[in-house]
Backbone as CSV, one residue per row, in Angstrom:
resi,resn,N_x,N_y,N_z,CA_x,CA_y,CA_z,C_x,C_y,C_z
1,UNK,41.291,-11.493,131.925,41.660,-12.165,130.705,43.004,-12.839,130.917
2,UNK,43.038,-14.204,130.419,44.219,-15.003,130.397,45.400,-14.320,129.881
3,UNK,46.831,-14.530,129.912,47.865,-13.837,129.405,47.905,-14.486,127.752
4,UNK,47.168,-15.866,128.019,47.635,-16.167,126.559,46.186,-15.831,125.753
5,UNK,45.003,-15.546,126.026,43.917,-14.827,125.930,44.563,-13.333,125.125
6,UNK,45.397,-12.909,126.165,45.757,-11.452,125.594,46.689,-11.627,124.683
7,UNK,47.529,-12.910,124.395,48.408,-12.853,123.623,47.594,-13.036,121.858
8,UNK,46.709,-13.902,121.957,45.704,-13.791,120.904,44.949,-12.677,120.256
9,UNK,44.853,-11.606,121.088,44.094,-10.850,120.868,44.658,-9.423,120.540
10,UNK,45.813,-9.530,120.976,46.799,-8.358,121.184,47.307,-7.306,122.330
11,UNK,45.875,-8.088,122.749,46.177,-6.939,124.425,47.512,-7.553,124.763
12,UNK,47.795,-6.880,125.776,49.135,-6.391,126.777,50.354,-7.049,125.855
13,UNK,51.478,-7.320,126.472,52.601,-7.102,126.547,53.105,-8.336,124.821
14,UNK,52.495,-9.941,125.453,52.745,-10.306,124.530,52.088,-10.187,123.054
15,UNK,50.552,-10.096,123.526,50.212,-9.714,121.745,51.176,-8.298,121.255
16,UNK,51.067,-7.420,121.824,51.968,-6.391,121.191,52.772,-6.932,120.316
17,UNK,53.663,-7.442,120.821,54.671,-7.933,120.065,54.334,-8.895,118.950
18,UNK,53.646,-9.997,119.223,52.864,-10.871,117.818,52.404,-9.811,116.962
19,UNK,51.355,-9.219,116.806,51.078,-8.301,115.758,51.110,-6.362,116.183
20,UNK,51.944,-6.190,115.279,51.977,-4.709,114.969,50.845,-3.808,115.279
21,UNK,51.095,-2.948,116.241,49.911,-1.651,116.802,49.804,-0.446,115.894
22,UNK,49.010,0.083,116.448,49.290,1.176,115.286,50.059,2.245,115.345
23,UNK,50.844,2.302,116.895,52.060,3.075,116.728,52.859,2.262,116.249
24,UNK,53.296,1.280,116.604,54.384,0.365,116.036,54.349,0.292,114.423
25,UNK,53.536,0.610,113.554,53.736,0.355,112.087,54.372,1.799,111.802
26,UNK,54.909,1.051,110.457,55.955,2.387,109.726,55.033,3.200,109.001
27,UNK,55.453,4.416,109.163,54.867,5.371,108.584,54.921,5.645,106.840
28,UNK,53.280,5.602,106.845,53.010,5.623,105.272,52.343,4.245,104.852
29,UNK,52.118,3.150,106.353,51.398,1.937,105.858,50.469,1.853,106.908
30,UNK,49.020,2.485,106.060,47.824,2.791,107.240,46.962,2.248,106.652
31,UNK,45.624,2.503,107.423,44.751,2.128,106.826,43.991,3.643,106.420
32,UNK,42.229,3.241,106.533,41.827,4.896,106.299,42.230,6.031,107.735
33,UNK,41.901,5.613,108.443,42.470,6.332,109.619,43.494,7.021,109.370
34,UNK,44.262,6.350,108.744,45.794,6.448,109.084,46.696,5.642,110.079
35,UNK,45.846,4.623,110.409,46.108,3.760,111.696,45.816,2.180,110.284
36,UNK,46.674,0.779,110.633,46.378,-0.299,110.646,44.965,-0.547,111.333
37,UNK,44.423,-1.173,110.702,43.307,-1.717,110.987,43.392,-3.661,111.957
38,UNK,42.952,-3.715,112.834,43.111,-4.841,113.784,41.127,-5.357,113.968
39,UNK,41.178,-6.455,113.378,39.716,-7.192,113.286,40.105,-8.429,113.889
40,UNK,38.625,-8.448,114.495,38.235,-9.760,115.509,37.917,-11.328,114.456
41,UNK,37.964,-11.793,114.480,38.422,-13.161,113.956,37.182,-13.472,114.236
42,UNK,35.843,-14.441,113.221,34.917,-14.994,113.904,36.132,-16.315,114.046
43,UNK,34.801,-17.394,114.698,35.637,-18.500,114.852,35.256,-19.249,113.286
44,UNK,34.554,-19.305,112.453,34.871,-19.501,111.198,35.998,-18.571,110.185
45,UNK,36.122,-17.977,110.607,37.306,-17.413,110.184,38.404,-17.847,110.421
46,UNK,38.789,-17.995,112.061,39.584,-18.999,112.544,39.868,-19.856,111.662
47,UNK,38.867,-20.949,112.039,39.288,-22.339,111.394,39.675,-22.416,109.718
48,UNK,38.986,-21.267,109.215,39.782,-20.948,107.860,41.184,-20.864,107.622
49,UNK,41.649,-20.214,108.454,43.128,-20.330,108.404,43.637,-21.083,109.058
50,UNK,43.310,-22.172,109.936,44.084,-23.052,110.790,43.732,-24.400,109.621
51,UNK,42.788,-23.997,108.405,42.570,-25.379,107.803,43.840,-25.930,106.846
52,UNK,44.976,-25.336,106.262,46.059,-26.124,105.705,46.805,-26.875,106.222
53,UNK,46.868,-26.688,108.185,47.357,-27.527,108.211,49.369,-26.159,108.554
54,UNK,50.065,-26.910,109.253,51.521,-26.494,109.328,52.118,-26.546,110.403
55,UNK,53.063,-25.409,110.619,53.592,-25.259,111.845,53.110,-24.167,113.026
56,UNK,52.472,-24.658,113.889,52.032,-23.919,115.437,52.752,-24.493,116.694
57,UNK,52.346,-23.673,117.694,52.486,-24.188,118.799,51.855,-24.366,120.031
58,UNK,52.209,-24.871,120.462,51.210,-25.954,122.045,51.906,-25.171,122.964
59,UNK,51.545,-24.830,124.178,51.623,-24.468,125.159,50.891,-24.845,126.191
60,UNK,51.859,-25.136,127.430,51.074,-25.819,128.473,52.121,-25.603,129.795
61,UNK,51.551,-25.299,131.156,52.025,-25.182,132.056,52.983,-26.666,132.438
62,UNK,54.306,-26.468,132.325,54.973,-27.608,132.874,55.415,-27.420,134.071
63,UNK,56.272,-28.272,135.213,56.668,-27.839,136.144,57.262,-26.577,136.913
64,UNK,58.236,-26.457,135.601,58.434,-24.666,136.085,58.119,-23.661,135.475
65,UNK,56.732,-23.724,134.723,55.878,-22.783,134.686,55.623,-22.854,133.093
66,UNK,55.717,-21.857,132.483,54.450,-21.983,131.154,55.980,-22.488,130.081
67,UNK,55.315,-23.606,129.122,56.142,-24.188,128.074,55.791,-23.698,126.423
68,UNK,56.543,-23.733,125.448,55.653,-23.269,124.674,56.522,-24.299,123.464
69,UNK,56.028,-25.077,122.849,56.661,-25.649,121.872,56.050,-25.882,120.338
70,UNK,57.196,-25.950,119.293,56.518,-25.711,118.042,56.179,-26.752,117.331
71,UNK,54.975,-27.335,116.764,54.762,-28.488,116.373,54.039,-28.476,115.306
72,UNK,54.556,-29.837,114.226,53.545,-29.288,112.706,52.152,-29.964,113.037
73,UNK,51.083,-30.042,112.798,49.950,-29.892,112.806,48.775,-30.286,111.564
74,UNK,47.903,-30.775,111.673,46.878,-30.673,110.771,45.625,-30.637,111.314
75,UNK,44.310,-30.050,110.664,42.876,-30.051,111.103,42.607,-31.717,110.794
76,UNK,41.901,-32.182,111.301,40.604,-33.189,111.418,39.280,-32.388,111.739
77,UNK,38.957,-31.592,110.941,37.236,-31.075,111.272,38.157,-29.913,111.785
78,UNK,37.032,-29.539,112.902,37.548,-28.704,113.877,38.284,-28.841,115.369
79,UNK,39.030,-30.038,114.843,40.187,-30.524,115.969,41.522,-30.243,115.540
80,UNK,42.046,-29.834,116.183,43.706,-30.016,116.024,44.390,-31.196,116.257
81,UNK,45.286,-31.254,115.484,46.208,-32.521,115.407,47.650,-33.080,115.339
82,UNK,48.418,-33.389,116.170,49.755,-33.420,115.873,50.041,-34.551,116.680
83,UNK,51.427,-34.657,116.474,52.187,-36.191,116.735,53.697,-35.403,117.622
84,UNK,53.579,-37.022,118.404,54.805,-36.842,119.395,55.354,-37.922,119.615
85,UNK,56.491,-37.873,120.490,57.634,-39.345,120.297,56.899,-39.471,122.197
86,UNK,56.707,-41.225,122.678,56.616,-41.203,124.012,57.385,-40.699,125.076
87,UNK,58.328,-40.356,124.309,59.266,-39.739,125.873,59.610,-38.510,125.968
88,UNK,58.775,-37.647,125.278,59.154,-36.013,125.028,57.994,-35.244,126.497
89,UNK,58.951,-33.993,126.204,58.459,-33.164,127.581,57.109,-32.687,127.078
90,UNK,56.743,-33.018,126.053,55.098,-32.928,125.615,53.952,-33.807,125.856
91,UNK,54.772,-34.992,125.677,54.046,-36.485,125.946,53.615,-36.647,127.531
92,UNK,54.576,-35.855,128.636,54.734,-36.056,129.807,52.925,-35.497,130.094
93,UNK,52.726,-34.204,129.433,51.944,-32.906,129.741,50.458,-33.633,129.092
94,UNK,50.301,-34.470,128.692,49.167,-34.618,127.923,48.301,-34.649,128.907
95,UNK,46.454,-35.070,128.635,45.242,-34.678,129.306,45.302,-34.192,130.046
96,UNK,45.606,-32.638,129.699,45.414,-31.480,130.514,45.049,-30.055,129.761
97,UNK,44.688,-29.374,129.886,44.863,-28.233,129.620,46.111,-27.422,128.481
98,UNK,45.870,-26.866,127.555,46.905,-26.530,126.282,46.176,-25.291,125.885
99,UNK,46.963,-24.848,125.285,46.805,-23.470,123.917,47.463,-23.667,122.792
100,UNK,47.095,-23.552,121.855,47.358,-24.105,120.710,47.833,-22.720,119.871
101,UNK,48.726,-22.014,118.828,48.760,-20.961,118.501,49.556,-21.154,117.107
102,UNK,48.551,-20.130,115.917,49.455,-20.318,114.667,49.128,-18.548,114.037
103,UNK,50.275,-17.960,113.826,50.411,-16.492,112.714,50.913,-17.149,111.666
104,UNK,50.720,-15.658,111.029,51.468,-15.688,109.973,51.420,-14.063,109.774
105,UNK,52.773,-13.587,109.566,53.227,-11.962,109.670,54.094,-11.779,108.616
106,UNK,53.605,-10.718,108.210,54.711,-10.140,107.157,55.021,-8.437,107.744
107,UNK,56.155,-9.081,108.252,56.574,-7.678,108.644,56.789,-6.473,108.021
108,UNK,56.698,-7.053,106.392,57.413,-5.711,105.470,56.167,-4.786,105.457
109,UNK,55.332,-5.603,105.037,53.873,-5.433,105.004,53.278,-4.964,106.693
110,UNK,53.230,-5.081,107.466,52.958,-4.826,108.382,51.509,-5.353,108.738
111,UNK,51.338,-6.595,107.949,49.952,-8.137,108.127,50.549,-8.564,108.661
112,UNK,49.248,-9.353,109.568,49.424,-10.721,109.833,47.650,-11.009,110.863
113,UNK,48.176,-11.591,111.021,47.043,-13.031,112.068,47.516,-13.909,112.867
114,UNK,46.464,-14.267,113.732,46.885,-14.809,114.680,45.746,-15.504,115.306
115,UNK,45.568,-16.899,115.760,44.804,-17.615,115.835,44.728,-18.396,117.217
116,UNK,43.825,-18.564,118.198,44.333,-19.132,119.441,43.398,-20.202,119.742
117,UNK,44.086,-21.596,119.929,42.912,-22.150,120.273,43.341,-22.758,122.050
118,UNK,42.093,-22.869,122.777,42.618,-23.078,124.082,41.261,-24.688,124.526
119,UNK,41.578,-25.459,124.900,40.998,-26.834,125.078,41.702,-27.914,125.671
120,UNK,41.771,-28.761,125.630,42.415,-30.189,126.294,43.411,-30.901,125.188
121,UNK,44.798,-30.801,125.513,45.503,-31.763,124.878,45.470,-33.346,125.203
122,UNK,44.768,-33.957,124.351,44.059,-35.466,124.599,45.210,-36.600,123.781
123,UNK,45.707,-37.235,124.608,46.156,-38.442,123.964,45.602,-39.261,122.967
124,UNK,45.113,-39.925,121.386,44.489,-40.365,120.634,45.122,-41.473,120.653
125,UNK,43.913,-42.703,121.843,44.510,-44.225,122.212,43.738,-45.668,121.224
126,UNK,42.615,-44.618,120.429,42.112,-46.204,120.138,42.742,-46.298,118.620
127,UNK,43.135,-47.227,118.733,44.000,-48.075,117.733,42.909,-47.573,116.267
128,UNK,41.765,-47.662,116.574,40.813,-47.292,114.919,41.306,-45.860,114.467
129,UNK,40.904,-44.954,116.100,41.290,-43.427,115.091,42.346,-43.324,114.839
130,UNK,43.724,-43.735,115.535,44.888,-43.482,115.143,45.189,-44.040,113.511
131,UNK,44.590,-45.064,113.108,44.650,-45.443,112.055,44.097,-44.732,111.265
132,UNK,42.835,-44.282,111.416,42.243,-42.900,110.590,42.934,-42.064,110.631
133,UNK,43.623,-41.429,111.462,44.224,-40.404,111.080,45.871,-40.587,110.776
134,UNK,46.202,-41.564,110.832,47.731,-42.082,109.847,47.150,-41.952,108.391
135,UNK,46.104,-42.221,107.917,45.397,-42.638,106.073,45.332,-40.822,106.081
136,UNK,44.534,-40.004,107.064,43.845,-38.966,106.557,44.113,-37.565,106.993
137,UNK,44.796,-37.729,108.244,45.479,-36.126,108.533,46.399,-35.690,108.137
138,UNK,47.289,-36.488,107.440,49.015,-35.966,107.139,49.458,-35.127,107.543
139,UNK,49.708,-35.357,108.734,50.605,-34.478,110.111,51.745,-35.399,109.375
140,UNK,52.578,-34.449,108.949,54.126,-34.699,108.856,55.005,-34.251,109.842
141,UNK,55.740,-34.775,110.711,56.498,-34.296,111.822,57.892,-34.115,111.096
142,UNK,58.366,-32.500,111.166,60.136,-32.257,110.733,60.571,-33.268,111.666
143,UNK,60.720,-33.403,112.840,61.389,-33.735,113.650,62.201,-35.473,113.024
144,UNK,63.036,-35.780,113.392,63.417,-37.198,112.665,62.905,-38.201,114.174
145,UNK,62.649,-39.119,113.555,62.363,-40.417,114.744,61.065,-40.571,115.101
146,UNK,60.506,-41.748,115.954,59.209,-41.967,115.398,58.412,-41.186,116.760
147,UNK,57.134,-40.650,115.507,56.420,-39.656,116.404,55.155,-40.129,116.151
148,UNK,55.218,-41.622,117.249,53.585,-42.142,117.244,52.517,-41.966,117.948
149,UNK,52.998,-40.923,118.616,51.651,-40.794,119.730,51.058,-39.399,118.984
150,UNK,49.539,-39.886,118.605,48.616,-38.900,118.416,48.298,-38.178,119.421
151,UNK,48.147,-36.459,119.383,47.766,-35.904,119.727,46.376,-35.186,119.566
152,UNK,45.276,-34.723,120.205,44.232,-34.099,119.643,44.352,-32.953,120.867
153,UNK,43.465,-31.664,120.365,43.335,-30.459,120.779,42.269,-30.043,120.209
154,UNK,40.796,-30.230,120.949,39.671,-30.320,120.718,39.324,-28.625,121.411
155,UNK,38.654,-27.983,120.656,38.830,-26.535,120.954,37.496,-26.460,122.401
156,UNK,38.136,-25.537,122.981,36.954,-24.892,124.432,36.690,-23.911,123.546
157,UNK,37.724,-23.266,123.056,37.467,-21.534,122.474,38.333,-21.423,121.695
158,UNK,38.212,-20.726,120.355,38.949,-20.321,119.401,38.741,-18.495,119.149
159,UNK,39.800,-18.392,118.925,39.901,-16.520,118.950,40.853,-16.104,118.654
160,UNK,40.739,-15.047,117.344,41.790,-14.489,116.526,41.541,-13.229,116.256
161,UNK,42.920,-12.465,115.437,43.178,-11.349,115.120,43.658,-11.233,113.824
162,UNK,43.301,-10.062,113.058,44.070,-9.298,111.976,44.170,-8.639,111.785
163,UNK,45.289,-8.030,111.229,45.772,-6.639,111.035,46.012,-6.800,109.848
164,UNK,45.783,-5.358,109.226,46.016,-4.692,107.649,45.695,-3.024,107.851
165,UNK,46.332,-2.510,106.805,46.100,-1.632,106.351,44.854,-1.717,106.154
């Protein structure tokens, strides 16, 4: 299994840390066990929560090794979508290989989720879709300055986690 495979899922080192184990939760917030409960994500489930739209991040092997950057985002269907400026260390990385990743944790609570999508970060060149998706994705970029290069992240595999009581 991939490291970022395991980071989705919770195995080893980095999911640990993304979502809470069931030693790691505070005592007195269990489920029936007495343990948090951790469920497999269909991939409609997935895309349920990746559908508002926000802030995730892209990851992709750059020269000196794995990159991970945070970018706001919106669905088109079941594509991912975001925008970049031509001269960023993201723009460099395009048609290749990416992981795409969005939680959401409440630590007090000891929830959260976690969503992974892994596929091809594709440059979006024809002048029609980019225009479709300027009218219809509203990818708002925080970032200031112009962020015209469409991005797409067309899923190989989608795979998630949740935890609750």
């Amino acid at each position: 299994m991939a490291a970022t495979d395991r980071a989705a899922t919770g195995d080893g080192p980095q999911g640990s840390a993304a979502l809470p184990s069931a030693a790691s939760g505070p005592p007195g917030r269990a489920g029936p066990a007495g343990h948090p409960v951790l469920q497999t994500l269909t991939p409609a489930e997935c895309y349920d929560l990746l559908s508002p739209g926000g802030v995730g991040r892209v990851a992709f092997t750059g020269a000196d090794g794995p990159v991970v950057l945070p970018v706001n985002y919106a669905m088109a269907g079941q594509t991912v979508i975001f925008r970049t400026a031509p001269d960023t260390l993201l723009a460099g990385y395009l048609d290749g290989p990416a992981g795409f990743e969005v939680d959401r944790l409440d630590e007090a609570l000891c929830h959260g989720w976690s969503v992974l999508v892994t596929g091809r970060a594709v440059r979006v060149t024809s002048e029609a879709e980019v225009r479709h998706l300027e009218q219809h994705a509203g990818v708002r970029p925080w970032a200031g300055g112009a962020r015209d290069v469409y991005v797409r992240i067309t899923p190989r595999r989608i795979t998630g986690r949740r935890i609750r009581d």
